[in-house]
C-alpha positions as CSV (number, residue, x, y, z in Angstrom):
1,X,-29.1,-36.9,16.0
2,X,-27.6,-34.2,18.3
3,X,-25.9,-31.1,18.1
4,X,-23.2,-32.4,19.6
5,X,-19.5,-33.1,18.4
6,X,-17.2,-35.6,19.8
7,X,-13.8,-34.3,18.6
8,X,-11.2,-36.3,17.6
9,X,-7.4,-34.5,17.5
10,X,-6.6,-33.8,13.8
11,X,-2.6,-32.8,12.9
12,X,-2.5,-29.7,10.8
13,X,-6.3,-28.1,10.7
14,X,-7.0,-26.3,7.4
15,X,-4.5,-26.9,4.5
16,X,-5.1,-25.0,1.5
17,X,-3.2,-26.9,-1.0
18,X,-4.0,-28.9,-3.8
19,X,-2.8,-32.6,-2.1
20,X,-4.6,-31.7,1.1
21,X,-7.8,-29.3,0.4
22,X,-10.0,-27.2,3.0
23,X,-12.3,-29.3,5.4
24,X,-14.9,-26.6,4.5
25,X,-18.7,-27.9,4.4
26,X,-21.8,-26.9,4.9
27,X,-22.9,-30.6,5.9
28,X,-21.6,-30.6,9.6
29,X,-23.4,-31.1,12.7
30,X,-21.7,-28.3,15.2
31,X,-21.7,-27.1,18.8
32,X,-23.1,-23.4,18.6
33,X,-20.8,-21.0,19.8
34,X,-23.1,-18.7,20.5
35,X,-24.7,-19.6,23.8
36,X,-25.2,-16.5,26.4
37,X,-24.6,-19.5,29.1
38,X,-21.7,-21.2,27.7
39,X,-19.3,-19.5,30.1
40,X,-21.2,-20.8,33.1
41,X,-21.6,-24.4,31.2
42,X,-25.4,-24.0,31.9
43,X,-26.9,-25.5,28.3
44,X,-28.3,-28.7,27.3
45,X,-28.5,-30.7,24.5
46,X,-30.5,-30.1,21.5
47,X,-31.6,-31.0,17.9
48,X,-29.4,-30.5,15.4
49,X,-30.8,-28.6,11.9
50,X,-31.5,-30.6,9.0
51,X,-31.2,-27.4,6.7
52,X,-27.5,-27.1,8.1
53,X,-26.8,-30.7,7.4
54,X,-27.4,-30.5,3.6
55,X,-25.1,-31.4,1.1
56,X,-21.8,-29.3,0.7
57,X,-22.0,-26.8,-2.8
58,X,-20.0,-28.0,-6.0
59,X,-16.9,-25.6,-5.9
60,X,-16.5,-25.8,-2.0
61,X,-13.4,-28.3,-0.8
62,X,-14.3,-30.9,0.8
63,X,-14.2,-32.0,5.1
64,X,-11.9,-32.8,7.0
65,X,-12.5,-33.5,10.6
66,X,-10.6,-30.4,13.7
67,X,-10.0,-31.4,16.6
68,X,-9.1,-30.2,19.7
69,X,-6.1,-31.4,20.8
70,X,-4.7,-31.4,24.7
71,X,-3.9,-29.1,26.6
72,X,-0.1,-30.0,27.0
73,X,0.3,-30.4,23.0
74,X,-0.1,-26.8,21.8
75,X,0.9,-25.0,25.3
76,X,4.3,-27.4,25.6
77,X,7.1,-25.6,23.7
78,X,7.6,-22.0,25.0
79,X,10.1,-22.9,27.7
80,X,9.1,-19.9,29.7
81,X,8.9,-20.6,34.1
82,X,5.9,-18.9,35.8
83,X,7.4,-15.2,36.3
84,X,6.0,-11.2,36.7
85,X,8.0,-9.1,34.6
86,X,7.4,-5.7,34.1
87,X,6.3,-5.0,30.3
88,X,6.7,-2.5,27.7
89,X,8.0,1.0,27.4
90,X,7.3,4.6,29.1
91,X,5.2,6.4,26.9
92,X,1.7,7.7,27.0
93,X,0.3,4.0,27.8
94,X,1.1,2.9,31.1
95,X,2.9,-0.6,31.0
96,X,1.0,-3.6,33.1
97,X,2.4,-6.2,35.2
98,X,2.7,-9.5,33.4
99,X,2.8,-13.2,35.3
100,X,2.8,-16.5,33.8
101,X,2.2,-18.4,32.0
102,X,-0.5,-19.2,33.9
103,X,-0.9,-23.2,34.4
104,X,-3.6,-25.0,36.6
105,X,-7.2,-24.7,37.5
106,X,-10.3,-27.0,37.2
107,X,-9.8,-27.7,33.9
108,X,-6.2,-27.3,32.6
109,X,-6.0,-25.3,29.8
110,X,-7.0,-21.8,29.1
111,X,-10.7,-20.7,28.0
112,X,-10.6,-20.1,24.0
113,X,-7.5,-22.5,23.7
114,X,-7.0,-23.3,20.2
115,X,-9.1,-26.0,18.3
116,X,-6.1,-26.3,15.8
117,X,-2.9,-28.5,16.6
118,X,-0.3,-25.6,16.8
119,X,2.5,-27.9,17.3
120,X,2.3,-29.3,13.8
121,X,2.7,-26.2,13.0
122,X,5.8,-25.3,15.1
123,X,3.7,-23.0,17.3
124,X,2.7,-22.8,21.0
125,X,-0.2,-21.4,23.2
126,X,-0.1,-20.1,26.0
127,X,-2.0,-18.2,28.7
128,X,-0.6,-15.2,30.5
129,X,-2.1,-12.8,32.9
130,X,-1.3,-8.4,32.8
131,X,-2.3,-6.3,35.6
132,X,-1.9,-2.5,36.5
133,X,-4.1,0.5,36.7
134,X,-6.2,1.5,33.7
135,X,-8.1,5.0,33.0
136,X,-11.3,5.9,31.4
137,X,-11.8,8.2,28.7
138,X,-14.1,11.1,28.5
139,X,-14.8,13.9,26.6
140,X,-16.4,17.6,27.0
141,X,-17.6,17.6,23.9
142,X,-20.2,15.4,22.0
143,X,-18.5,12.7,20.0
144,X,-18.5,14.1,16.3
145,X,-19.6,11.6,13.3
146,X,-16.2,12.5,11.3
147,X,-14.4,10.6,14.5
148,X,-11.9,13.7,15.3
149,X,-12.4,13.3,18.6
150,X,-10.4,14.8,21.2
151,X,-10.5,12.9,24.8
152,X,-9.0,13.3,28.0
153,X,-8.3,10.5,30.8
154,X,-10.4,9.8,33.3
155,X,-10.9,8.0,36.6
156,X,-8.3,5.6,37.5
157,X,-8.7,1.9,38.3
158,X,-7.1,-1.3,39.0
159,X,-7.4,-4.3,36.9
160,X,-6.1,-7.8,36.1
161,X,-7.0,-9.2,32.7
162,X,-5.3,-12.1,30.5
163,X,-4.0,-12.6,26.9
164,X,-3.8,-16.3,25.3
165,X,-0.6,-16.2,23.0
166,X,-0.1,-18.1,19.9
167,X,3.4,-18.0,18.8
168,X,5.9,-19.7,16.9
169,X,8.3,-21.7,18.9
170,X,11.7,-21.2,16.8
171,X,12.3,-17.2,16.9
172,X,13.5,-17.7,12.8
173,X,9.8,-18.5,12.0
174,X,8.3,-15.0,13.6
175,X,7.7,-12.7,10.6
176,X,7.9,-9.7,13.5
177,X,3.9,-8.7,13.0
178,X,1.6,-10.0,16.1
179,X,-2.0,-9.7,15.5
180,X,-4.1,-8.4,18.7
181,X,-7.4,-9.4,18.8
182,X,-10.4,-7.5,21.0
183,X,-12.0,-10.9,21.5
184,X,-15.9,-10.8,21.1
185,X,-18.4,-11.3,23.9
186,X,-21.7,-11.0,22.2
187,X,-22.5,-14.7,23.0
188,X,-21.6,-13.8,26.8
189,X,-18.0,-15.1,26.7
190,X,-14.7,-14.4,24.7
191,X,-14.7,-15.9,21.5
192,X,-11.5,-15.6,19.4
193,X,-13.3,-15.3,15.9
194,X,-11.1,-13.6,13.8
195,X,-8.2,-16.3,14.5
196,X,-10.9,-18.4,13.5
197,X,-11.4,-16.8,10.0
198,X,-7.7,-16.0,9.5
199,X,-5.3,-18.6,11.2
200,X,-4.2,-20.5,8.5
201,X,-2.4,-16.9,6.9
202,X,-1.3,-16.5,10.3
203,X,0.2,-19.8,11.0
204,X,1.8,-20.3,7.5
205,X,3.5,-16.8,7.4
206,X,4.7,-16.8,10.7
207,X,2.7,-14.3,12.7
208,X,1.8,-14.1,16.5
209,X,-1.4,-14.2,17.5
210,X,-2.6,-12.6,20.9
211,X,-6.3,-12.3,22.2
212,X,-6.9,-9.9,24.8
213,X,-9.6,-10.4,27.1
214,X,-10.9,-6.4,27.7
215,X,-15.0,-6.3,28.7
216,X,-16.4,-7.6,31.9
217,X,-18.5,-9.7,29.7
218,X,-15.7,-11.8,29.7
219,X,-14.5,-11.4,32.5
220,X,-17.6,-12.8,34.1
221,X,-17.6,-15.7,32.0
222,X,-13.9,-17.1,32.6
223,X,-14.5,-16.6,36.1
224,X,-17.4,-18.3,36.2
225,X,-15.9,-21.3,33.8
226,X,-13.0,-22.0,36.2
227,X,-12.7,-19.9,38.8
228,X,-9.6,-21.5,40.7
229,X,-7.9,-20.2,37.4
230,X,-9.9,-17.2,36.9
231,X,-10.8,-15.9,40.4
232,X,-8.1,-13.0,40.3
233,X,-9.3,-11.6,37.0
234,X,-11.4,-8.6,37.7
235,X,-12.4,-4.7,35.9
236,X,-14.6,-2.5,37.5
237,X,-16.3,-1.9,33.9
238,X,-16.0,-1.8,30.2
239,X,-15.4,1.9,30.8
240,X,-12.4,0.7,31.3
241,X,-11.6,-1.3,28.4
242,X,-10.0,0.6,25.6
243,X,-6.9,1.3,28.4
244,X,-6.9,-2.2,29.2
245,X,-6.1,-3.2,25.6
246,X,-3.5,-0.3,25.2
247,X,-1.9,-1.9,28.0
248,X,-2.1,-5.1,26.6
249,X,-0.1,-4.2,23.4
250,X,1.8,-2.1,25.7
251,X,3.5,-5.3,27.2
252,X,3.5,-7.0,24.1
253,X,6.2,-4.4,22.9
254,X,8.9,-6.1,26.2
255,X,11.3,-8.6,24.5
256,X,12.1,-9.9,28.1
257,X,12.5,-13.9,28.1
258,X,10.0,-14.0,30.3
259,X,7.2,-11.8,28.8
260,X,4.5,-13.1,26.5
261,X,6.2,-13.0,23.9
262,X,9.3,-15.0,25.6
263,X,11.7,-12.3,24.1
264,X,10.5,-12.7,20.4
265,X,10.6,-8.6,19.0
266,X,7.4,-7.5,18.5
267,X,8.1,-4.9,15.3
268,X,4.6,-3.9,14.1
269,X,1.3,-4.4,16.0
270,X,-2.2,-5.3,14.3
271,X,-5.2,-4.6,16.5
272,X,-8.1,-6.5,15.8
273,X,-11.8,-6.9,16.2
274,X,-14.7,-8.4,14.6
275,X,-18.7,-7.4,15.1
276,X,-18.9,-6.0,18.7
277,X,-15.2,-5.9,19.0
278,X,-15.2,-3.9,15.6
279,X,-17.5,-1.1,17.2
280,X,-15.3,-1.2,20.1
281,X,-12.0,-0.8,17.7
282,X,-13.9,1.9,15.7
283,X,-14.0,4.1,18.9
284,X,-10.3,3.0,20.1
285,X,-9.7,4.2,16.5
286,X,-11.0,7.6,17.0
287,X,-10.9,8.4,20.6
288,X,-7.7,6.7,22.1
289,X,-5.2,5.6,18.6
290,X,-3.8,9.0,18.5
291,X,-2.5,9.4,21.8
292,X,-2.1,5.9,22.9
293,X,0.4,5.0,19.7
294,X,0.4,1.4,20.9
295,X,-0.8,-0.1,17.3
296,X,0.7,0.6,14.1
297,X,-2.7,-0.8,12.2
298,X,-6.4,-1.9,12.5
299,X,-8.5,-4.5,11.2
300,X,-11.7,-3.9,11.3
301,X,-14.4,-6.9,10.8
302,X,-18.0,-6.8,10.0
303,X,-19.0,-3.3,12.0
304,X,-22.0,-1.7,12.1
305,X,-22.2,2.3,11.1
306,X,-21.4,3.4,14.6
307,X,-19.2,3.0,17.5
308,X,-19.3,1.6,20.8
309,X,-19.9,4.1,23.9
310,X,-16.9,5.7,24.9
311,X,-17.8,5.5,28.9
312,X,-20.5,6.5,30.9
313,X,-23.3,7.3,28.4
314,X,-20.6,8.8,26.0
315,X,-22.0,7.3,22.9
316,X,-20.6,7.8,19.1
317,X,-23.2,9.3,16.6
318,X,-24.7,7.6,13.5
319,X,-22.9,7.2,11.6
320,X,-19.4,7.6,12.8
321,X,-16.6,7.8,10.1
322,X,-13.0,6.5,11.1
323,X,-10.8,9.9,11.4
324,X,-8.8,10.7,8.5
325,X,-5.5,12.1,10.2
326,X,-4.5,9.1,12.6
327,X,-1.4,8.0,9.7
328,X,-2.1,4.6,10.7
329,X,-3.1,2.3,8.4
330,X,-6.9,0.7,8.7
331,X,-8.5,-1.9,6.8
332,X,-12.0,-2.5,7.3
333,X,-13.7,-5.4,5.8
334,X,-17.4,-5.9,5.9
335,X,-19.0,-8.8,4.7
336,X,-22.3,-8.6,2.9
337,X,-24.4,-9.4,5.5
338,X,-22.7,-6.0,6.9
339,X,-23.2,-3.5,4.3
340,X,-26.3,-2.2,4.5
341,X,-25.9,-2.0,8.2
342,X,-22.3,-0.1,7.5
343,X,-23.8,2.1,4.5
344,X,-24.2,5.2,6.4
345,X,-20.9,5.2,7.3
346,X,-19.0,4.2,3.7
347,X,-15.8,6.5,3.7
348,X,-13.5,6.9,0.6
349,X,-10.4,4.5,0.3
350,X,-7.3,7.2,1.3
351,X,-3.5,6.4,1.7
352,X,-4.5,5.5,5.1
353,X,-7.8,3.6,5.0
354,X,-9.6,0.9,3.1
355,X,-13.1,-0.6,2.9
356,X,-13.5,-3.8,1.0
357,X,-16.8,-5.3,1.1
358,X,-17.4,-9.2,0.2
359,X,-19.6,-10.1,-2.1
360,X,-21.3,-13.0,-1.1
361,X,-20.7,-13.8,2.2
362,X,-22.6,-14.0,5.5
363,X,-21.3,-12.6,9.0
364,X,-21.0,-15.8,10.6
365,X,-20.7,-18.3,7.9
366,X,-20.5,-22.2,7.8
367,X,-17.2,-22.6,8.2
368,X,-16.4,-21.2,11.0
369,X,-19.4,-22.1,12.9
370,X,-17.4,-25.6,12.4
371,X,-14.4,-24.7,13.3
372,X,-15.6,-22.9,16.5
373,X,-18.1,-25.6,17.2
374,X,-15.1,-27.8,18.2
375,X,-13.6,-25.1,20.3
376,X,-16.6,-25.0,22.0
377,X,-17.6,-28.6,22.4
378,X,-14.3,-28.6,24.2
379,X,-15.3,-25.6,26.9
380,X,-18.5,-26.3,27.5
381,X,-19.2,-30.2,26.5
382,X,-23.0,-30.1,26.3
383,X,-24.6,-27.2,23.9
384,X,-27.0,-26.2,21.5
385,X,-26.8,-26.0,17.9
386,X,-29.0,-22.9,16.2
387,X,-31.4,-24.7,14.4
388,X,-32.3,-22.1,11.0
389,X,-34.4,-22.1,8.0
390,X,-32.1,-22.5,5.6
391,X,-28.7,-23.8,4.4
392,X,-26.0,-21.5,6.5
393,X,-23.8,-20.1,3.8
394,X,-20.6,-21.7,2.9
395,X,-18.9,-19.0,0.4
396,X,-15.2,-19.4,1.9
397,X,-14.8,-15.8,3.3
398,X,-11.5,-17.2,5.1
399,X,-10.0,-16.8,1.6
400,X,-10.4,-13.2,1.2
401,X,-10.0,-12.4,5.1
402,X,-6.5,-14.4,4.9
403,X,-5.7,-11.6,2.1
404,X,-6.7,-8.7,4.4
405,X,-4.3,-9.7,7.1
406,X,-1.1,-10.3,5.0
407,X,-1.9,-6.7,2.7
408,X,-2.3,-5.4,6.4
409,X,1.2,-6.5,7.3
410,X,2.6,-5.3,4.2
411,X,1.3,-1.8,4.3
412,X,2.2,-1.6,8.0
413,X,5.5,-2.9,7.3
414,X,6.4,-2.0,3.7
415,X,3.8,1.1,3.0
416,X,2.5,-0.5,0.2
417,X,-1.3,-0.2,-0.3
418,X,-3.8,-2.4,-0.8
419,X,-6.3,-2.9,-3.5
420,X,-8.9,-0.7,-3.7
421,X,-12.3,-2.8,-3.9
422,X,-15.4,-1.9,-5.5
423,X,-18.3,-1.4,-3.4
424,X,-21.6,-3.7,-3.4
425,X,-24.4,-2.3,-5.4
426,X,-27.4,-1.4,-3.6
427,X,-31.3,-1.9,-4.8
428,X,-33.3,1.3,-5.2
429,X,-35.4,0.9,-2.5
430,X,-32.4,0.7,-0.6
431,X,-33.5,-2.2,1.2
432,X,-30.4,-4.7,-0.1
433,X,-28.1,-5.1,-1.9
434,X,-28.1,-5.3,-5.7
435,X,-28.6,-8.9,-7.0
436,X,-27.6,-10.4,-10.5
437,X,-30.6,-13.9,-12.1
438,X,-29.3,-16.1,-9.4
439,X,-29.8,-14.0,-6.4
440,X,-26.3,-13.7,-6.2
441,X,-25.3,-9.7,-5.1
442,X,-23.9,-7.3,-7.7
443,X,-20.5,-5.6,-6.7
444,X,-17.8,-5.7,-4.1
445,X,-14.9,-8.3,-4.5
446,X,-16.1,-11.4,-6.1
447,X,-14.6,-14.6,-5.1
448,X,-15.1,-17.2,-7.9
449,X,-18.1,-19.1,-6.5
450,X,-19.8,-16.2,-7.2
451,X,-18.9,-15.5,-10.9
452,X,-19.2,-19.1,-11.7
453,X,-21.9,-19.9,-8.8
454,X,-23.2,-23.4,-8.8
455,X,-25.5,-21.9,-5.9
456,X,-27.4,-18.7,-4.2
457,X,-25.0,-17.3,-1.7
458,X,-25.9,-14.5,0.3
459,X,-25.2,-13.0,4.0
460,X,-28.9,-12.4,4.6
461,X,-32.3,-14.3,4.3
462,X,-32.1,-16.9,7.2
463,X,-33.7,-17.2,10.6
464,X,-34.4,-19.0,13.2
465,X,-36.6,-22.3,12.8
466,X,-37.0,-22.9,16.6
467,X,-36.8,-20.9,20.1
468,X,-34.0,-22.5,21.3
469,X,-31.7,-18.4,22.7
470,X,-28.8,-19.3,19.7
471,X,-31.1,-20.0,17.1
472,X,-31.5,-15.9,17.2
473,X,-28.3,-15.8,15.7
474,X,-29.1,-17.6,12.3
475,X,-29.7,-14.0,10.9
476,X,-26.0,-13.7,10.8
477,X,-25.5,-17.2,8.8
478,X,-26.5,-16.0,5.5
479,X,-27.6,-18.4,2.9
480,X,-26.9,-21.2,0.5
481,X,-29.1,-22.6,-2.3
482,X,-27.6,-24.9,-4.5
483,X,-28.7,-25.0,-7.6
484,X,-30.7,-28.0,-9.3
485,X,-29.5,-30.4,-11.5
486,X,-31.0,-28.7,-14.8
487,X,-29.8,-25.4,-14.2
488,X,-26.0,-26.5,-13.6
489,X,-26.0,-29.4,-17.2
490,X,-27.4,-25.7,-18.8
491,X,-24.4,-23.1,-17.2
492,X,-22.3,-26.1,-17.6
493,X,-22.8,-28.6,-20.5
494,X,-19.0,-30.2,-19.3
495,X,-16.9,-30.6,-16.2
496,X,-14.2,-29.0,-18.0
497,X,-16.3,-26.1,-19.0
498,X,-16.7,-25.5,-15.3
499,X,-13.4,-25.8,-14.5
500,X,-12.2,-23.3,-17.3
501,X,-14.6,-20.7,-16.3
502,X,-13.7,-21.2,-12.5
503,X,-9.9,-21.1,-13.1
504,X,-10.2,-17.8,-15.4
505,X,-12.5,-16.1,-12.4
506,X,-9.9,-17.3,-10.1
507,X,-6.9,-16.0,-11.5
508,X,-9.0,-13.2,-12.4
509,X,-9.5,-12.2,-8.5
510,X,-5.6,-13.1,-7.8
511,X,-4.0,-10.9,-10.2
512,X,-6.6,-8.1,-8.7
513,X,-4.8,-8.6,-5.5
514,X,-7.6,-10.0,-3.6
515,X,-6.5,-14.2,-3.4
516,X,-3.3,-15.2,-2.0
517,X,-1.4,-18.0,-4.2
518,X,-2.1,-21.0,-1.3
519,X,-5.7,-20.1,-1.7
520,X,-5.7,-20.2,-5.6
521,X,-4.3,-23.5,-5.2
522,X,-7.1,-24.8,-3.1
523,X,-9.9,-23.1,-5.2
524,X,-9.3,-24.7,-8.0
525,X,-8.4,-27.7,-6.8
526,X,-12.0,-27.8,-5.2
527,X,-13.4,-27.3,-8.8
528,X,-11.5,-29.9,-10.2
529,X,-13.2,-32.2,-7.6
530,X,-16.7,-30.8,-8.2
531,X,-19.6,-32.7,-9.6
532,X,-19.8,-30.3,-11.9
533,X,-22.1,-30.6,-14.0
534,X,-24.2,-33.1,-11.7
535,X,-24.6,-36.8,-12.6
């Protein structure tokens, strides 16, 4: 068996609800998305991990199959002809060029096109290209760890860069918030992967979705992938990327017909970023937020305790803390394969900032190494599955990370805070977190597979079981161990004592703010389903 996936178009992608539950598993043979290479289409086949392959946990919904359907099915529905328009507003951001959207090339669709079928959704995708001059930013002072930073532009350069847009085809469905994502170029190309954790809050509650391509990382890649679409994409260097993403949301503001957005009025602005792109939004954050005034909040996913360098060899202390006066709202989120890594930089919760750390889940976790695996499989047809140690953890983070987008939108829109979260607890030594009989970590917010676990889920504890360049990654995957036989007939002598205990932790985390009601639906539907106890 390989580690490849033949995709197969699937209508609708996730659906949380009781008739239709999550495909989430952690039995599925994927196409890593993590390949250095992938953007030059360079890797081979490989063997696929029997520890991923396992059997799915009780408590986790069940599979169903993505797929990643044509081009011409998600990108048809905008209307739009190929035009330049002029985008944005004067301000302190200048505002780019925009053309497209941008058809053609060697393979016909853009590069992270969506593995979800956006029609069935009412939604479209498309690809448009932004070009102007952007600026570096410098400083004369050494960058400070409380993040007051105060910056001044620098050298000047031209640029072109692109932004996929996801967006609802009837203007009535647009809820007026468009999520900006930094995309992430660890793995040596974009990847979109906090659309991947969060689309199905996005889709259902009518949000657009934009990922901005901003380091030469990708850049590099996309040119490299199809350069008869990609040749004219070019920055001289990630110094050069904060602007570049200013100017992105810049031009997201125009509600010109022919803009990105097609004329749809852009009210509020999320700006994104997960891993990488988090350290990159930390410094945006502190260095360019307060002048730039682009964004009107922040998502920050899974960083470390530090920023990214500024420019040059302008690099933020450890640990830098998010500044306190930017009266913007920011959520960050880490996951607990995050929080030691993030510990030196915990901040208290304010009117303006909030840290909620998940208990139980893993970086990169099963579920979206699915869902991205088709994405992938479609880019770049042959690649290598990470072959790890140990199960790859399957607590649905996507539940809790759909919850930090829409109490994002409401405090941007609304002003209404989110819950505050208690932190994980932390061992002694220092050298993990707290963790309760199972192996299961103390503290944080708690989704229900933790409170009534029918396994060990944790974000750390896996590695690579080969030398194949992504099995590195399977440090980020966390870990699952279900538990025997024995040990669930003892926690739970009947199927309906499960279910009680599950339902009561589930409500338990919804009326604490942290589950949205579609969610709730699907969690307990999954433990209803369970072969709880086993046999």
């Amino acid at each position: 068996m390989t580690g490849l996936i033949e995709p197969s178009p699937v209508t609708g992608g996730r659906r949380r609800h009781p008739r239709r539950p999550s495909w989430r598993t952690a039995g599925v043979v994927v196409a890593v998305v993590a390949l250095v290479a992938a953007g030059a289409g360079s890797a081979s086949a490989a063997g696929a991990s029997a520890a991923s392959s396992k059997a799915a946990v009780p408590g986790t919904p069940t599979a169903l199959p993505l797929g990643a359907p044509a081009a011409s099915s998600n990108e048809a529905g905008f209307g739009a002809s190929a035009a330049s328009v002029k985008a944005g507003t004067p301000g302190a951001v200048d505002s780019p060029v925009v053309s497209g959207p941008v058809t053609g090339g060697t393979h016909g669709f853009p590069f992270t096109s969506s593995a979800v079928d956006l029609r069935s959704h009412g939604y479209a995708e498309q690809e448009y290209f932004f070009s102007g001059t952007a600026h570096t930013f410098t400083s004369e002072q050494p960058l400070t760890s409380d993040g007051r930073w105060k910056v001044q532009q620098g050298s000047p350069a031209p640029y072109q860069s692109r932004m996929v847009v996801r967006a609802p085809i009837d203007p009535k469905r647009f809820n007026g918030t468009v999520v900006v994502e930094w995309l992430n170029v660890t793995a040596g190309r974009d990847i979109d992967v906090d659309w991947d954790y969060g689309y199905n809050q996005l889709l259902r509650d009518g949000f657009a979705y934009v990922g901005v391509t901003a380091q030469t990382v990708g850049f590099n890649a996309l040119t490299a992938w199809d350069p008869e679409r990609y040749g004219s994409l070019s920055s001289p260097s990630d110094d050069y990327s904060y602007d570049i993403f200013s100017q992105a949301g810049q031009a997201l503001r125009s509600t010109d017909p022919r803009g990105p957005l097609r004329g749809l009025r852009a009210r509020h602005l999320i700006a994104d970023g997960e891993s990488q792109s988090a350290g990159r939004m930390t410094t945006y954050v502190n260095a360019v937020a307060p002048s730039a005034k682009v964004y009107d909040g922040y998502l920050i996913h899974s960083n470390g305790a530090t920023g990214a360098i500024l420019s040059g060899t302008l690099r933020p202390p450890t640990p830098t803390f998010l500044r306190t006066d930017l009266s913007r709202p920011v959520l960050n989120f880490e996951t607990e394969t995050d929080v030691l890594g993030h510990l030196p930089a915990r901040q208290p919760d304010d009117r303006f900032h909030r840290l909620w750390e998940a208990a139980g889940t893993a970086h990169v976790d099963n579920d979206i190494l699915v869902f991205m695996g088709y994405q992938s499989h479609r880019q770049t047809p042959q690649s290598i599955d990470p072959v790890c140690t140990s199960q790859r953890n399957t607590a649905p983070q996507s539940y809790l990370f759909d919850t930090a987008y829409a109490a994002l939108r409401s405090w941007v829109v609304s002003g209404k805070l989110p819950p505050t979260a208690p932190r994980m607890q932390i061992n002694a030594a220092g050298t993990d977190v707290a963790r309760d009989s199972f192996g299961n970590g103390l503290g944080g917010i708690r989704l229900p597979q933790l409170e009534v676990p029918t396994a060990t889920l944790t974000g750390v504890g896996n590695t690579a079981a080969d030398a194949n360049p992504t099995s590195a990654f399977c440090r980020l995957f966390g870990t699952t161990v279900p538990f025997d036989a024995a040990t669930l007939a003892k926690l739970y002598p009947t199927h309906n004592a499960y279910v009680r205990a599950f339902t009561a932790a589930t409500r338990k985390l919804a009326a604490q703010g942290f589950l949205l009601p579609d969610n709730e639906r699907a969690a307990l539907f999954a433990a209803e389903q369970a072969p709880v106890p086993a046999g």
